[in-house]
N, C-alpha and C positions, 0 to 999 in steps of 0.2 A: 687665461694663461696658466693658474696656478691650476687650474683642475685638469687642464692638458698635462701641467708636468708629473703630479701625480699620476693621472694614469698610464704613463710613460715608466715609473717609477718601478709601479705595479707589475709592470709585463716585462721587462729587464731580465727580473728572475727567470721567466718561462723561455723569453726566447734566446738564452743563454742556454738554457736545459735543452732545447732543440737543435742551437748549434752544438754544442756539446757531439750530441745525438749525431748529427751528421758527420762529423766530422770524424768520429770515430768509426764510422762507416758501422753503426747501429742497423739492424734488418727493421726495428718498430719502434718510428720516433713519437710515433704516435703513440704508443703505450709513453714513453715517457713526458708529454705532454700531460697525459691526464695523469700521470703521477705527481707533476709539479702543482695544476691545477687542485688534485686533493690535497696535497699537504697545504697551500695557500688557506686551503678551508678551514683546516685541522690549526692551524696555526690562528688562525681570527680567534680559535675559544680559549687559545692561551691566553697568559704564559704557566707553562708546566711546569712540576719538578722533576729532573732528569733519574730516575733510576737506573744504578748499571750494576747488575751484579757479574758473576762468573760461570757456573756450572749446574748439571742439574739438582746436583742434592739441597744447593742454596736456590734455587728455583721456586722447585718443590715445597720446598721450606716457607719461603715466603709468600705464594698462590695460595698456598694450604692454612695458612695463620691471619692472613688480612682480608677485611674486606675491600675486595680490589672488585670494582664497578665499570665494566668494560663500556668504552663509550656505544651509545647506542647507534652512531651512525656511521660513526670507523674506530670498530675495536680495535686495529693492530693493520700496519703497514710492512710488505714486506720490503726489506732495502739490502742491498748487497748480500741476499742468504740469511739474514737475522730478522728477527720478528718485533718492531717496534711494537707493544700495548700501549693503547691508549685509555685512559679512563678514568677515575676517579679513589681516591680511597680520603676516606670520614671526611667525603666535600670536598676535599686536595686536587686540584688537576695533575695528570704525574703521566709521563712518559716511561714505559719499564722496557729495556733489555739486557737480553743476558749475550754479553762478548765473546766469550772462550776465555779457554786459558791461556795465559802468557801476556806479556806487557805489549806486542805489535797488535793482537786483538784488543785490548785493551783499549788503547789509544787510538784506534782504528774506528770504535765503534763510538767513544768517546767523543772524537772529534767531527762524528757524520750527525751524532745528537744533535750538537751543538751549532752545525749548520746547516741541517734539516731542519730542525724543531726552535719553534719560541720556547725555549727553556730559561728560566731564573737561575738555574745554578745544577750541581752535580750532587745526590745521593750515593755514594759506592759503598757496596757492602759483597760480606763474604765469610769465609772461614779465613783461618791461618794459623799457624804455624806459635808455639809458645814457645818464648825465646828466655822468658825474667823466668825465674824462679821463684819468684814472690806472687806471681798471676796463678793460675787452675786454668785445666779442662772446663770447658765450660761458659769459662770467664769471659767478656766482650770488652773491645778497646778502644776506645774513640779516639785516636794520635792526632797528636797536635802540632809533629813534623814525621815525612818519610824520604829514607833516600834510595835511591838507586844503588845497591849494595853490588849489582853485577854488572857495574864498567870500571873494567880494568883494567890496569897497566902489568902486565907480565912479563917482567924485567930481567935481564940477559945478568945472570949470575954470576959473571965475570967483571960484570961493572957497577959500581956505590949507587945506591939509591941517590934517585935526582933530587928528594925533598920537593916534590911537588905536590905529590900524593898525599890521601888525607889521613891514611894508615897505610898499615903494611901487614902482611901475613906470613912471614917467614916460613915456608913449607918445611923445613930442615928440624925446625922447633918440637915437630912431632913426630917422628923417627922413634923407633923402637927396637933399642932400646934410648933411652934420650942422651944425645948429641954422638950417634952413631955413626962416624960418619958424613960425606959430603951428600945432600940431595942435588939430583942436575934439574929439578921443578922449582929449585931458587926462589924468588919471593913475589907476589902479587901486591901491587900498588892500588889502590882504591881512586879512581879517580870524580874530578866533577865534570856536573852536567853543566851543558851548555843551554839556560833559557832563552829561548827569543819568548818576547812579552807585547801584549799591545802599548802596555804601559812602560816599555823601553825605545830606545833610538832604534829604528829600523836598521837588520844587518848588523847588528852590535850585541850579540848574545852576554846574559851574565852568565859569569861562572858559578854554580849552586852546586852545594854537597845534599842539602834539606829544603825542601818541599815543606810549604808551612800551609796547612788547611785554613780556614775563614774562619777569624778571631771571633767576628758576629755567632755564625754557628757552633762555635764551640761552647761561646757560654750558654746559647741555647741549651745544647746536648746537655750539659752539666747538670740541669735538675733531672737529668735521668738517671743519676748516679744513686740512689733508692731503689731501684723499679725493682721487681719482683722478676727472675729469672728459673727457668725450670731447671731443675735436679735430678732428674729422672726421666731415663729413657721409655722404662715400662717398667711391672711392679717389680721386677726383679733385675734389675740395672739403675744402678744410680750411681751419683758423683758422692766421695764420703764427704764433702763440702758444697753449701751452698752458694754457687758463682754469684759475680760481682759486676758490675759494669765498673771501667775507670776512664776516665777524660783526660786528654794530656801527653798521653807517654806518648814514646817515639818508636815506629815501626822499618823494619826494612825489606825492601819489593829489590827480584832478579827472577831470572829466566832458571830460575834452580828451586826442586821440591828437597828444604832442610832436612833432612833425615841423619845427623850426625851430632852425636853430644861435644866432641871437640868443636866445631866449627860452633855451634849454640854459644857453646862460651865464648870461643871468639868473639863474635858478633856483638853479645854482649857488653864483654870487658872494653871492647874497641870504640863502640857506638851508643850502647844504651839503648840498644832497643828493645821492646817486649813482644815483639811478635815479627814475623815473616812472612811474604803471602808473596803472590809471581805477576800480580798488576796495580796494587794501589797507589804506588809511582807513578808511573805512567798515565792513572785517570787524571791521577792531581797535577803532573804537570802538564797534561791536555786543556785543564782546565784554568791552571794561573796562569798558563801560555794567551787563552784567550781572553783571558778578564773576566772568569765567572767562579762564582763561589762553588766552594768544594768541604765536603764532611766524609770522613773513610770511617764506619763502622765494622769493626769484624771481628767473630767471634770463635774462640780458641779451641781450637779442635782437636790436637794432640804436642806432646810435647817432644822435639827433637831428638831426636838418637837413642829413643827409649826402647822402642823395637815394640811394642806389645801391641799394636796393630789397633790403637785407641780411635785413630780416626776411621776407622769402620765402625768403630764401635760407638762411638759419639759423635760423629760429624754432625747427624741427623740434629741431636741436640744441641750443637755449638748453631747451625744453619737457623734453627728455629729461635732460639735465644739473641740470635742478629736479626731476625725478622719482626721480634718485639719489639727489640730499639729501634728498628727502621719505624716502626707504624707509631711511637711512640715520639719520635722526632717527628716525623712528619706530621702531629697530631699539635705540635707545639708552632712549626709556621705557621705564620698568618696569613689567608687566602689572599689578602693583599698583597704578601712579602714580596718584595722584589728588589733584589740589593746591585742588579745587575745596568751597569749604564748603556749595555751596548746594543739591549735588547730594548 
Protein backbone atom coordinates (compact mmCIF):
# COMPACT_ATOMS: atom_id res chain seq x y z
CA UNK A 1 0.00 0.00 0.00
CA UNK A 2 2.65 2.43 0.99
CA UNK A 3 4.56 1.75 -2.41
CA UNK A 4 1.32 2.25 -4.33
CA UNK A 5 0.83 5.63 -2.50
CA UNK A 6 4.10 6.81 -3.46
CA UNK A 7 3.88 6.04 -6.89
CA UNK A 8 0.55 7.76 -6.95
CA UNK A 9 2.42 10.66 -5.38
CA UNK A 10 5.06 10.60 -8.10
CA UNK A 11 2.62 10.95 -11.13
CA UNK A 12 0.32 13.68 -9.52
CA UNK A 13 2.72 16.19 -10.87
CA UNK A 14 2.74 14.87 -14.51
CA UNK A 15 -0.74 14.12 -14.77
CA UNK A 16 -1.59 17.54 -13.52
CA UNK A 17 0.85 19.03 -16.25
CA UNK A 18 -1.17 17.07 -18.92
CA UNK A 19 -4.51 18.20 -17.63
CA UNK A 20 -3.23 21.49 -17.54
CA UNK A 21 -2.15 20.80 -21.11
CA UNK A 22 -5.61 19.92 -22.06
CA UNK A 23 -7.44 21.98 -20.74
CA UNK A 24 -5.99 24.83 -22.14
CA UNK A 25 -6.57 23.52 -25.36
CA UNK A 26 -2.41 22.95 -25.78
CA UNK A 27 -1.74 21.52 -29.73
CA UNK A 28 1.40 19.19 -27.76
CA UNK A 29 0.68 17.72 -24.60
CA UNK A 30 2.96 15.51 -25.22
CA UNK A 31 5.75 17.79 -25.48
CA UNK A 32 4.68 18.87 -22.04
CA UNK A 33 4.64 15.56 -20.76
CA UNK A 34 8.24 14.90 -21.54
CA UNK A 35 8.99 18.27 -20.10
CA UNK A 36 7.62 17.30 -16.62
CA UNK A 37 9.15 14.01 -17.02
CA UNK A 38 12.71 15.82 -17.52
CA UNK A 39 12.51 18.21 -14.93
CA UNK A 40 11.46 15.05 -12.45
CA UNK A 41 15.05 13.79 -13.43
CA UNK A 42 16.63 17.16 -13.12
CA UNK A 43 15.11 17.59 -9.86
CA UNK A 44 16.43 13.75 -8.31
CA UNK A 45 20.28 15.52 -8.41
CA UNK A 46 19.04 18.35 -6.49
CA UNK A 47 18.53 20.47 -4.47
CA UNK A 48 20.02 23.51 -6.22
CA UNK A 49 20.92 26.96 -5.53
CA UNK A 50 18.58 29.28 -7.28
CA UNK A 51 20.42 31.91 -9.34
CA UNK A 52 18.42 34.96 -10.64
CA UNK A 53 20.05 37.75 -12.18
CA UNK A 54 18.64 40.66 -14.67
CA UNK A 55 20.13 41.54 -17.95
CA UNK A 56 22.86 41.06 -20.31
CA UNK A 57 25.71 42.96 -19.03
CA UNK A 58 25.19 41.10 -15.44
CA UNK A 59 25.07 37.82 -17.67
CA UNK A 60 27.95 38.26 -19.44
CA UNK A 61 29.59 39.30 -16.32
CA UNK A 62 28.88 36.39 -14.45
CA UNK A 63 29.49 33.35 -17.50
CA UNK A 64 32.62 35.28 -18.16
CA UNK A 65 34.15 35.20 -14.43
CA UNK A 66 32.99 31.61 -12.83
CA UNK A 67 33.54 28.51 -13.52
CA UNK A 68 30.03 27.48 -14.27
CA UNK A 69 30.05 23.52 -15.35
CA UNK A 70 26.94 22.91 -17.48
CA UNK A 71 25.30 19.63 -16.50
CA UNK A 72 26.23 17.08 -18.77
CA UNK A 73 22.97 15.58 -19.42
CA UNK A 74 20.54 18.80 -19.19
CA UNK A 75 22.48 21.91 -19.58
CA UNK A 76 19.54 24.30 -19.57
CA UNK A 77 15.73 24.03 -19.88
CA UNK A 78 13.75 26.13 -21.88
CA UNK A 79 10.34 27.48 -19.86
CA UNK A 80 8.17 30.22 -20.73
CA UNK A 81 10.86 31.97 -23.17
CA UNK A 82 13.80 31.95 -20.40
CA UNK A 83 16.60 29.69 -20.46
CA UNK A 84 17.02 27.66 -16.98
CA UNK A 85 21.19 26.47 -16.85
CA UNK A 86 21.78 23.90 -15.17
CA UNK A 87 25.06 22.88 -13.69
CA UNK A 88 27.61 23.20 -11.28
CA UNK A 89 30.02 25.86 -10.09
CA UNK A 90 33.29 24.76 -7.50
CA UNK A 91 30.83 21.46 -6.82
CA UNK A 92 27.72 23.76 -5.95
CA UNK A 93 24.63 22.47 -7.75
CA UNK A 94 22.94 25.86 -9.01
CA UNK A 95 20.17 26.62 -11.27
CA UNK A 96 20.98 30.15 -13.32
CA UNK A 97 18.54 32.59 -15.02
CA UNK A 98 18.30 35.77 -16.06
CA UNK A 99 14.38 37.29 -15.74
CA UNK A 100 14.44 40.81 -17.48
CA UNK A 101 13.84 43.87 -16.29
CA UNK A 102 11.36 45.21 -13.99
CA UNK A 103 9.74 43.46 -10.70
CA UNK A 104 6.55 41.35 -12.82
CA UNK A 105 9.66 39.50 -14.61
CA UNK A 106 11.26 39.32 -11.59
CA UNK A 107 8.86 37.61 -9.71
CA UNK A 108 7.61 35.80 -12.51
CA UNK A 109 10.71 33.95 -13.19
CA UNK A 110 11.40 33.79 -9.42
CA UNK A 111 8.33 32.09 -8.63
CA UNK A 112 8.55 29.32 -11.81
CA UNK A 113 12.10 28.57 -10.06
CA UNK A 114 10.80 27.91 -7.12
CA UNK A 115 8.01 25.53 -8.46
CA UNK A 116 9.85 23.99 -11.14
CA UNK A 117 13.12 23.34 -9.67
CA UNK A 118 14.30 21.64 -6.10
CA UNK A 119 15.97 24.68 -5.05
CA UNK A 120 17.30 25.52 -1.23
CA UNK A 121 16.94 29.00 -1.58
CA UNK A 122 17.34 32.28 -3.76
CA UNK A 123 20.88 33.98 -5.05
CA UNK A 124 19.80 37.44 -6.79
CA UNK A 125 22.31 39.58 -7.96
CA UNK A 126 22.74 42.55 -10.40
CA UNK A 127 23.83 46.23 -10.71
CA UNK A 128 22.03 49.19 -9.26
CA UNK A 129 21.66 52.41 -8.72
CA UNK A 130 24.00 54.31 -5.68
CA UNK A 131 21.77 56.01 -3.51
CA UNK A 132 24.33 56.71 0.08
CA UNK A 133 26.93 58.92 -0.48
CA UNK A 134 29.26 57.14 1.69
CA UNK A 135 29.15 53.94 -0.86
CA UNK A 136 31.31 54.29 -4.64
CA UNK A 137 30.96 53.14 -8.12
CA UNK A 138 32.15 50.11 -7.90
CA UNK A 139 31.08 49.20 -4.48
CA UNK A 140 28.80 45.83 -3.80
CA UNK A 141 25.72 45.66 -1.20
CA UNK A 142 24.52 42.77 0.44
CA UNK A 143 21.07 44.51 2.22
CA UNK A 144 19.82 43.23 4.97
CA UNK A 145 16.18 44.89 4.17
CA UNK A 146 14.37 46.08 0.76
CA UNK A 147 11.27 47.92 0.11
CA UNK A 148 9.01 48.41 -2.45
CA UNK A 149 9.69 52.25 -2.97
CA UNK A 150 7.05 52.18 -6.23
CA UNK A 151 3.59 51.66 -4.50
CA UNK A 152 1.91 54.35 -4.09
CA UNK A 153 -0.67 56.39 -2.92
CA UNK A 154 -1.15 59.60 -4.96
CA UNK A 155 -3.24 61.70 -3.06
CA UNK A 156 -5.93 64.33 -4.12
CA UNK A 157 -4.35 67.73 -3.09
CA UNK A 158 -7.35 69.08 -1.80
CA UNK A 159 -7.45 66.69 1.01
CA UNK A 160 -4.88 66.16 4.48
CA UNK A 161 -2.88 63.23 4.36
CA UNK A 162 -4.64 60.05 5.84
CA UNK A 163 -1.41 59.12 8.00
CA UNK A 164 -1.37 55.79 6.72
CA UNK A 165 1.42 56.16 4.49
CA UNK A 166 4.98 55.45 5.53
CA UNK A 167 6.38 58.83 3.97
CA UNK A 168 5.32 61.34 2.05
CA UNK A 169 6.96 63.25 -1.08
CA UNK A 170 5.46 66.59 -1.19
CA UNK A 171 5.95 67.48 -5.01
CA UNK A 172 5.48 71.26 -4.28
CA UNK A 173 8.84 71.10 -1.95
CA UNK A 174 10.82 71.20 -5.17
CA UNK A 175 9.38 74.12 -7.32
CA UNK A 176 11.76 76.45 -8.68
CA UNK A 177 11.99 78.85 -7.39
CA UNK A 178 11.26 77.16 -3.84
CA UNK A 179 7.72 77.52 -2.51
CA UNK A 180 6.58 79.03 -5.73
CA UNK A 181 3.44 78.59 -5.78
CA UNK A 182 0.79 75.78 -5.63
CA UNK A 183 1.92 72.27 -7.48
CA UNK A 184 -1.69 70.45 -8.72
CA UNK A 185 0.98 66.93 -8.68
CA UNK A 186 0.26 67.44 -4.70
CA UNK A 187 2.03 64.68 -2.65
CA UNK A 188 2.80 60.89 -3.09
CA UNK A 189 2.19 58.55 0.01
CA UNK A 190 4.41 55.50 0.11
CA UNK A 191 2.54 52.73 0.92
CA UNK A 192 2.89 48.82 2.30
CA UNK A 193 2.93 45.64 0.75
CA UNK A 194 0.59 43.14 1.39
CA UNK A 195 2.59 39.58 2.31
CA UNK A 196 0.79 36.49 1.97
CA UNK A 197 3.32 33.88 3.60
CA UNK A 198 3.27 30.13 3.94
CA UNK A 199 4.23 30.90 7.31
CA UNK A 200 1.03 33.15 7.85
CA UNK A 201 -2.91 32.31 8.17
CA UNK A 202 -4.17 31.50 4.81
CA UNK A 203 -6.01 34.82 3.12
CA UNK A 204 -4.69 37.17 5.83
CA UNK A 205 -1.82 39.05 4.29
CA UNK A 206 0.66 41.19 6.44
CA UNK A 207 1.22 44.45 6.07
CA UNK A 208 5.11 44.97 5.24
CA UNK A 209 7.19 48.34 4.27
CA UNK A 210 10.75 45.97 4.49
CA UNK A 211 11.51 42.73 3.00
CA UNK A 212 14.19 41.35 5.42
CA UNK A 213 16.81 38.75 3.41
CA UNK A 214 17.88 35.36 5.46
CA UNK A 215 19.62 36.28 8.71
CA UNK A 216 21.56 32.69 8.16
CA UNK A 217 22.93 34.00 4.85
CA UNK A 218 23.82 37.23 5.88
CA UNK A 219 26.25 36.27 8.38
CA UNK A 220 27.48 33.85 5.86
CA UNK A 221 28.08 36.79 3.29
CA UNK A 222 29.74 38.87 6.10
CA UNK A 223 33.30 37.34 5.76
CA UNK A 224 33.20 38.55 2.45
CA UNK A 225 33.32 41.91 3.58
CA UNK A 226 37.57 41.75 2.79
CA UNK A 227 37.44 40.24 -0.61
CA UNK A 228 39.38 41.71 -3.19
CA UNK A 229 37.25 43.82 -5.80
CA UNK A 230 38.52 45.11 -9.10
CA UNK A 231 39.33 48.89 -9.85
CA UNK A 232 39.82 48.98 -13.29
CA UNK A 233 38.00 48.63 -16.20
CA UNK A 234 41.16 48.50 -18.61
CA UNK A 235 44.67 50.12 -18.26
CA UNK A 236 43.42 53.41 -18.75
CA UNK A 237 39.84 53.50 -16.78
CA UNK A 238 39.76 53.17 -13.37
CA UNK A 239 37.84 53.93 -10.06
CA UNK A 240 40.19 56.80 -8.01
CA UNK A 241 39.02 54.33 -5.05
CA UNK A 242 39.27 50.87 -4.36
CA UNK A 243 35.48 49.41 -3.90
CA UNK A 244 34.29 47.72 -0.88
CA UNK A 245 31.68 45.14 -0.37
CA UNK A 246 29.31 46.03 2.76
CA UNK A 247 26.60 43.76 4.55
CA UNK A 248 23.66 45.16 6.01
CA UNK A 249 22.38 48.41 4.56
CA UNK A 250 18.97 48.71 3.20
CA UNK A 251 18.02 49.02 -0.64
CA UNK A 252 14.97 50.15 -2.48
CA UNK A 253 13.34 48.20 -5.78
CA UNK A 254 10.29 50.10 -8.21
CA UNK A 255 9.47 49.99 -11.80
CA UNK A 256 11.53 53.37 -12.19
CA UNK A 257 15.49 53.79 -13.60
CA UNK A 258 16.80 56.62 -10.62
CA UNK A 259 18.26 59.10 -12.68
CA UNK A 260 17.69 62.22 -10.55
CA UNK A 261 19.89 63.74 -7.59
CA UNK A 262 16.63 65.36 -5.88
CA UNK A 263 14.71 62.14 -5.65
CA UNK A 264 18.43 60.14 -4.48
CA UNK A 265 18.31 62.35 -1.56
CA UNK A 266 14.82 61.72 -1.10
CA UNK A 267 15.07 58.29 -1.03
CA UNK A 268 17.80 58.60 1.25
CA UNK A 269 16.80 61.08 3.99
CA UNK A 270 13.18 59.12 3.95
CA UNK A 271 14.38 55.49 3.97
CA UNK A 272 18.03 54.91 4.35
CA UNK A 273 18.68 53.22 1.56
CA UNK A 274 22.05 52.88 -0.41
CA UNK A 275 21.11 51.65 -3.53
CA UNK A 276 18.16 51.27 -6.08
CA UNK A 277 17.61 48.64 -8.68
CA UNK A 278 13.85 47.71 -10.58
CA UNK A 279 13.57 43.76 -8.94
CA UNK A 280 15.22 42.99 -5.85
CA UNK A 281 11.75 43.42 -3.97
CA UNK A 282 10.05 41.41 -5.79
CA UNK A 283 12.71 38.24 -5.93
CA UNK A 284 12.85 38.63 -2.06
CA UNK A 285 9.22 38.78 -1.55
CA UNK A 286 8.72 35.81 -4.01
CA UNK A 287 10.82 34.13 -1.97
CA UNK A 288 9.70 34.97 1.85
CA UNK A 289 6.19 34.65 0.36
CA UNK A 290 7.14 30.88 -0.12
CA UNK A 291 9.39 30.12 2.72
CA UNK A 292 12.72 30.00 1.10
CA UNK A 293 15.83 31.76 1.82
CA UNK A 294 16.91 34.84 0.04
CA UNK A 295 20.49 36.87 -0.36
CA UNK A 296 20.32 40.17 -2.99
CA UNK A 297 23.98 40.97 -3.98
CA UNK A 298 24.43 44.08 -6.18
CA UNK A 299 26.85 46.04 -7.28
CA UNK A 300 26.96 49.89 -7.87
CA UNK A 301 27.12 50.99 -10.95
CA UNK A 302 26.47 54.74 -11.12
CA UNK A 303 25.47 57.33 -9.05
CA UNK A 304 21.86 59.12 -9.43
CA UNK A 305 21.23 62.37 -11.06
CA UNK A 306 24.93 62.72 -11.85
CA UNK A 307 24.53 62.68 -15.57
CA UNK A 308 27.99 61.63 -16.83
CA UNK A 309 26.92 58.40 -18.21
CA UNK A 310 29.06 56.27 -15.66
CA UNK A 311 26.94 53.28 -16.08
CA UNK A 312 28.19 52.81 -19.63
CA UNK A 313 31.21 53.23 -18.36
CA UNK A 314 31.43 51.06 -15.43
CA UNK A 315 28.55 48.84 -15.46
CA UNK A 316 30.77 46.19 -17.00
CA UNK A 317 32.80 46.53 -13.70
CA UNK A 318 30.14 47.01 -10.97
CA UNK A 319 28.44 43.38 -12.99
CA UNK A 320 31.88 41.69 -12.73
CA UNK A 321 32.68 42.86 -9.02
CA UNK A 322 28.79 41.23 -8.22
CA UNK A 323 29.86 38.07 -9.91
CA UNK A 324 32.93 37.64 -7.43
CA UNK A 325 30.62 37.97 -4.55
CA UNK A 326 28.18 35.67 -6.24
CA UNK A 327 31.04 32.91 -6.72
CA UNK A 328 32.51 33.82 -3.53
CA UNK A 329 29.18 33.13 -1.49
CA UNK A 330 28.48 30.46 -3.19
CA UNK A 331 31.88 28.89 -2.47
CA UNK A 332 31.08 29.45 1.45
CA UNK A 333 27.62 27.04 1.20
CA UNK A 334 27.84 23.82 2.20
CA UNK A 335 27.00 21.18 -0.38
CA UNK A 336 24.78 19.93 2.21
CA UNK A 337 23.14 23.45 3.13
CA UNK A 338 19.63 23.33 2.98
CA UNK A 339 17.77 25.57 5.32
CA UNK A 340 14.55 25.11 3.43
CA UNK A 341 11.60 22.94 5.12
CA UNK A 342 9.33 22.85 2.25
CA UNK A 343 11.74 21.28 -0.14
Amino acid sequence: MASHDHTLNCLLPLLFIIFISFSHGSPTPLRKLESAITIRKVNRRGPYIGLVTVFETEEDAFLGSVDFRPDPTRPFMDLSGRRFRIGKIHGKKVVYVRCGIGMVNAAAATQQMIDVFNVKGIVHFGIAGNINNSMSIGDVSIPKQITNAGLWDWLNPDKAKGGEDVAYLDVGNYNVPRGDGKNELGTIGYSYEELYSVNGPINSPQKVFWINTTQEWLHLAAGLEKMELLQCVNASLCLPEKPKLVVGLKAATADIFVDNAAYRTFLYNSFGVSSSDMESSAVAMTCVSNGYPIIVIRGLSDLAGVGDNTVRKFGSLAATNTAKAVLEFIKKLPSSHNTNPYV
